[in-house]
C-alpha positions in Angstrom: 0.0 0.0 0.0 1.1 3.3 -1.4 1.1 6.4 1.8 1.5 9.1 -1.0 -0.4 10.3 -3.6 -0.4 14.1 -4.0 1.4 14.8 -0.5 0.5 18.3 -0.4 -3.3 17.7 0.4 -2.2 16.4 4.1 -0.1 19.2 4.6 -3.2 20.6 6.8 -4.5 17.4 8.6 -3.6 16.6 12.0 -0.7 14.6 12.7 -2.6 11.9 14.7 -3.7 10.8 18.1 0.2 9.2 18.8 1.1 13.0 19.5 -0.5 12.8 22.8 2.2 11.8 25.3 1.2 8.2 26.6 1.2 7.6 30.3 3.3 4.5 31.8 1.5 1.3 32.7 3.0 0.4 35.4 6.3 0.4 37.2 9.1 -2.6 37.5 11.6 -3.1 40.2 14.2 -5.6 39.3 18.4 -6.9 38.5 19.6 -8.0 35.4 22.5 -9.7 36.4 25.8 -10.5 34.5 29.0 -12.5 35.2 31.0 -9.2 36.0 27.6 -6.4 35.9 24.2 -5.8 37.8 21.3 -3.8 36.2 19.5 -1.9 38.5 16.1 -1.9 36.5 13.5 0.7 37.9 11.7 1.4 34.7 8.0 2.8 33.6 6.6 0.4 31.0 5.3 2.0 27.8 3.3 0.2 25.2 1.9 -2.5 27.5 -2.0 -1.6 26.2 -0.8 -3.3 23.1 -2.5 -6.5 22.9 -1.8 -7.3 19.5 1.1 -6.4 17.0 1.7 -7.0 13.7 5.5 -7.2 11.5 5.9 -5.2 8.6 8.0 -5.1 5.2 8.8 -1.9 4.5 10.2 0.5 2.0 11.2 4.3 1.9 9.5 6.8 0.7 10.3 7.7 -3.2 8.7 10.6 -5.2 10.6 9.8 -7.9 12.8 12.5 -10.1 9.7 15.1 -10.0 9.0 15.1 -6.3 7.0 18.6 -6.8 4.3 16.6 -8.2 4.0 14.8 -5.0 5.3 17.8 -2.4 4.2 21.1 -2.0 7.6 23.0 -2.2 5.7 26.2 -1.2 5.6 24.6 2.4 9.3 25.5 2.4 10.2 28.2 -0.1 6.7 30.2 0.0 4.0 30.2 -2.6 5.6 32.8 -4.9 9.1 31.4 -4.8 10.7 31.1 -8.2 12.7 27.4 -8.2 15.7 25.7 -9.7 16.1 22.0 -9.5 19.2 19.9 -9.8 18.9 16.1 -9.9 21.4 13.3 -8.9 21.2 10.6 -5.8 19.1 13.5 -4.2 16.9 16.0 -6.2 17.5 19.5 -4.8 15.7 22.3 -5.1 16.9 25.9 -4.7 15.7 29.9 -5.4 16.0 31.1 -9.3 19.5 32.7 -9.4 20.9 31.5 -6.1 24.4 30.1 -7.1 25.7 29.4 -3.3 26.9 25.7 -3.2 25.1 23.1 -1.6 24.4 23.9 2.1 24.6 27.4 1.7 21.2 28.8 0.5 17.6 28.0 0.9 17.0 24.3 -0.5 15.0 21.0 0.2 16.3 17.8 -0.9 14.8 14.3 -1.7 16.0 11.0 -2.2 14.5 7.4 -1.0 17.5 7.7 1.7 16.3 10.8 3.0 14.8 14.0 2.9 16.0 17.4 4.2 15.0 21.3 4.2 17.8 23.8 5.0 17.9 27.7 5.4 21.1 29.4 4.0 22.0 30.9 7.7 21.5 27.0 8.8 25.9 27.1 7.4 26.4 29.2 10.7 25.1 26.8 12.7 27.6 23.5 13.0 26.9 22.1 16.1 30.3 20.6 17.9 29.9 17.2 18.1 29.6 16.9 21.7 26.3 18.4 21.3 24.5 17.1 18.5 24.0 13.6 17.3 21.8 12.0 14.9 21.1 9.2 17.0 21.6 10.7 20.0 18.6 10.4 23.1 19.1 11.8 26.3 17.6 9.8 29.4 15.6 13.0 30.6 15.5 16.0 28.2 16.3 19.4 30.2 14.0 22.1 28.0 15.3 24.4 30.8 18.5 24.6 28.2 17.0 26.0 25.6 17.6 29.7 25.0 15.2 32.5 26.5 12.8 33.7 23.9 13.0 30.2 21.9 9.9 28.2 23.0 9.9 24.8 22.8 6.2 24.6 21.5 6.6 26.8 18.9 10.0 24.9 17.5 8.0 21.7 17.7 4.7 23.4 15.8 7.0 24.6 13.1 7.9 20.9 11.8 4.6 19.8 12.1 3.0 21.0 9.1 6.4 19.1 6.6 6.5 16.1 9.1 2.4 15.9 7.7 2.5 16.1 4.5 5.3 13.6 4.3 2.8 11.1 6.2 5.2 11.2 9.1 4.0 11.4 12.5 5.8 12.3 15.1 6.0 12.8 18.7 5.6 15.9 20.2 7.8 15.4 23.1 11.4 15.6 21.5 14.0 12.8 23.6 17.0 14.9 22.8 17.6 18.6 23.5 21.1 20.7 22.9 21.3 24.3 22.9 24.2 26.6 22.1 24.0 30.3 23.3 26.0 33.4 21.9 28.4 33.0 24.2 28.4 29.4 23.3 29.2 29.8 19.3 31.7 32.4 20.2 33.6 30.2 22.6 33.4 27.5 20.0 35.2 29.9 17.4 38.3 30.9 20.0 38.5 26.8 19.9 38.7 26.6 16.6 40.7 29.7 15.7 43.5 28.5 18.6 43.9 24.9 17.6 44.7 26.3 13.7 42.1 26.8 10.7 41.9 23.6 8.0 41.7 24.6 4.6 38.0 25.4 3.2 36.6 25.4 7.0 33.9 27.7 7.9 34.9 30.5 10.5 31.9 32.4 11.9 33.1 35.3 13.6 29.8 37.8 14.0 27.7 35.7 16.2 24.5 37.7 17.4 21.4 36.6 19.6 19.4 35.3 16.4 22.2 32.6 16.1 20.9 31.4 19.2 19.7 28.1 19.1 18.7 24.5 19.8 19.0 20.5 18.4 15.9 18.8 18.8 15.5 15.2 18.1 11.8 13.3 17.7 10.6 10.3 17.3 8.1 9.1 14.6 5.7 6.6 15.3 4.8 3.5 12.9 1.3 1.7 13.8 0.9 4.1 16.9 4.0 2.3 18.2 7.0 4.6 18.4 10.1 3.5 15.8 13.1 3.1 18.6 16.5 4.1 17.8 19.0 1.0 18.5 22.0 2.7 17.6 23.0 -0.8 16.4 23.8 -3.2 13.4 22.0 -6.1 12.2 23.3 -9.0 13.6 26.4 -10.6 11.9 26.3 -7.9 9.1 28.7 -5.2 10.6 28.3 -3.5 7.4 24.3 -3.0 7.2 23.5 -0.9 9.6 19.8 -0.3 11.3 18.6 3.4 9.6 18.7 6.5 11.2 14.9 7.1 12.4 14.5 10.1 14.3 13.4 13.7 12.9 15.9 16.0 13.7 15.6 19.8 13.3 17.9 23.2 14.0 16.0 25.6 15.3 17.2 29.5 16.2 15.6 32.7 17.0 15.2 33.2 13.4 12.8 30.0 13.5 13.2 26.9 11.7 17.2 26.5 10.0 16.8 23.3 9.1 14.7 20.0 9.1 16.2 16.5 8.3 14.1 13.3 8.4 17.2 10.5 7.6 13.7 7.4 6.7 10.4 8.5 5.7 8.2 4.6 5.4 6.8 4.8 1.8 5.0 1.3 1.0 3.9 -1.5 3.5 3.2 -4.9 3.8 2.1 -7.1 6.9 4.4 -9.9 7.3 2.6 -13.0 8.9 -0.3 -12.8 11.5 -0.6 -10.6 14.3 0.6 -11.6 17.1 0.3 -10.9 21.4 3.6 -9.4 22.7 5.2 -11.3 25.3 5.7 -9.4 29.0 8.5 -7.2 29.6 9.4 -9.0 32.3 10.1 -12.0 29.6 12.0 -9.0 27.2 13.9 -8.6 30.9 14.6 -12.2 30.9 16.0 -12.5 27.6 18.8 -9.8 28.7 19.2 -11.8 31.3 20.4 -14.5 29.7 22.2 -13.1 27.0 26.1 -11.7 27.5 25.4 -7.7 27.4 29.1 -6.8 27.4 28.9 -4.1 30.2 32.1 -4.9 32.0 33.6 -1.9 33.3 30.5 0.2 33.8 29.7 1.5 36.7 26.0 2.8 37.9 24.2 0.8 35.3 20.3 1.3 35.3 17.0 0.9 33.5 14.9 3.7 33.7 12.3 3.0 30.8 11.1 -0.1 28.6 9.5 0.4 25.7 7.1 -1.6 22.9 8.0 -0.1 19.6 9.1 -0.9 16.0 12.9 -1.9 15.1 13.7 -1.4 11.7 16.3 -3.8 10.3 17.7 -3.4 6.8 17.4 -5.8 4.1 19.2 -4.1 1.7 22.6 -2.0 1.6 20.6 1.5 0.5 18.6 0.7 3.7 15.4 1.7 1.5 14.2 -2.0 1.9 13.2 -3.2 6.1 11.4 -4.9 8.3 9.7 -3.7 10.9 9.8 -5.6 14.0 7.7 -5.4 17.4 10.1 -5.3 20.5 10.9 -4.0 23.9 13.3 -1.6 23.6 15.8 -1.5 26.8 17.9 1.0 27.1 20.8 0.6 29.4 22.5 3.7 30.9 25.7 3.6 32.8 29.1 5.5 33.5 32.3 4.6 31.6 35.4 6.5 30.5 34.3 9.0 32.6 31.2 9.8 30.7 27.5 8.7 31.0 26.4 6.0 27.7 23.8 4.0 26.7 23.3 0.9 25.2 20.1 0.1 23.6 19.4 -3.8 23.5 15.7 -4.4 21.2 14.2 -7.7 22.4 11.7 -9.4 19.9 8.7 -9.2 20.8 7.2 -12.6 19.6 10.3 -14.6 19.9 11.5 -12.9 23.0 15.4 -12.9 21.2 17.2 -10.1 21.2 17.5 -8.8 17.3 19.5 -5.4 18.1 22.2 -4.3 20.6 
């Protein structure tokens, strides 16, 4: 089954009942125990109202070469923009006359590995990698980070009316915030101008309070389940990777800079018969039994489990997946002197763990 036809005509329609932030089931209290770790699990349960799932093969969204025929650009550039298109893995579109390179001027690209919307001040705005990551969820977002002025609501409200007419929905809550100040972009250039200048890098030197500005990251949700990040491979195939999933935007006190969603789900097919998810205590179980390779971290805890969707890859373009039910587990501890994660997805009909 097809999820677009002209896009543009959903650009209005609400983005769905999943927006509303679910409440916990209940609560768990327990250890997962290793030869040389403990797991301290005290964890909400999400997803338990789910008494019947269902596996999916999916593929990514492809408009084809003429995606304006699917997408209504004006969404982005305004309804009297005048537009230049340049085609390739990704077909970009850019404002008549604009001959800045790629990443410098207004454009929206499109691709089946992806889809992004850029501003041209966006170039100011590199993040240092401490404090942005694609994949990157926090354990408990801090919106007290965010700049004064820049509202949280607002930032979220401005993706919604793209994330729409994509089909996409997303939640409203985002699970990873990171915030740089004035002060922050112009400490970042003394770092950069005293460690030495590479050839061809970007040196911002006029920061003002509209650079301002914060990284949000969002989940979408597939089936009214959320899609869980695993930061992980497929099992035995180092090489194929599980996609990115989460919606990440740049937003500043100018509004909006940028807007990237890495998978967008095009066509779907169930796979098989729906199924009852097993407990979480049996997901629990499964880590139990399985070698997590924690040794060496200290302060290791479980502070949420989730029922979601796992995408795994069935194709090196990672345009062709399956989508599978599990309870996500995600482990947070201390090591190198830094606080990690590890996200270990537990099948939710075969109770074996498919991702870590």
């Amino acid at each position: 089954m097809k999820r677009w036809g002209l896009l543009a005509a959903a650009a209005l329609l609400s983005v769905g009942t999943a927006l509303a932030e679910e409440e916990p089931s209940r609560h768990i209290r327990t250890t997962i125990s290793g030869e040389a770790y403990a797991v301290a699990v005290d964890a909400d349960v999400y997803g338990e109202g789910q008494k019947a799932v269902q596996a999916y093969r999916v593929t990514t969204l492809d408009l084809g070469k003429n995606p304006e025929a699917h997408f209504d650009l004006a969404l982005w550039f305004g309804a009297d923009a005048l537009l230049e298109k340049t085609g390739g893995d990704y077909t970009i579109f850019y404002p008549k006359g604009e001959d800045a390179e790629v990443g410098t001027r207004d454009e929206a690209g499109f691709s089946p590995y992806g889809l992004y919307f850029e501003r041209a001040t966006n170039a100011r705005l590199e993040f240092p990698l401490e404090r942005w990551n694609y994949r990157q969820i926090q354990e408990k977002t801090n919106a007290a980070e965010i700049p004064e002025g820049i509202s949280l609501t607002d930032a979220t409200d401005s993706i919604l009316s793209i994330a729409s007419a994509l089909g996409v929905t997303m939640e409203r809550r985002p699970v990873f915030i990171s915030a740089m100040t004035q002060a922050d972009w112009q400490a970042e250039t003394a770092q950069k101008m005293a460690r030495g200048i590479a050839p061809h890098e970007r040196i911002v030197s006029d920061w003002t309070k509209e650079d301002e500005s914060v990284q949000l990251n969002y989940r979408q949700f597939f089936h009214d389940l959320p899609v869980l990040e695993t930061d992980a491979h497929m099992p035995g195939i180092l090489e194929w990777e599980t996609p990115l999933t989460m919606v990440s935007a740049t937003v500043s006190r100018r509004g909006l800079e940028r807007l990237g969603f890495p998978f967008v789900m095009g066509g779907e097919a169930p796979l098989g018969e729906t199924f009852a998810p097993i407990s979480p205590e049996e997901a629990l179980s499964a880590c139990g039994r399985a070698n997590l390779q924690l040794d060496g971290w200290q302060n290791l805890h479980v502070s949420t489990i989730e029922l979601g969707y796992v995408m795994l890859a069935k194709n090196r373009a990672l345009t062709d997946l399956e989508a599978r039910p599990a309870w996500l587990i995600r482990i947070w501890g201390e090591i190198f002197g830094g606080t990690e994660s590890v996200a270990v997805a537990v099948d939710a009909q075969t109770g074996t763990i498919i991702a870590k």
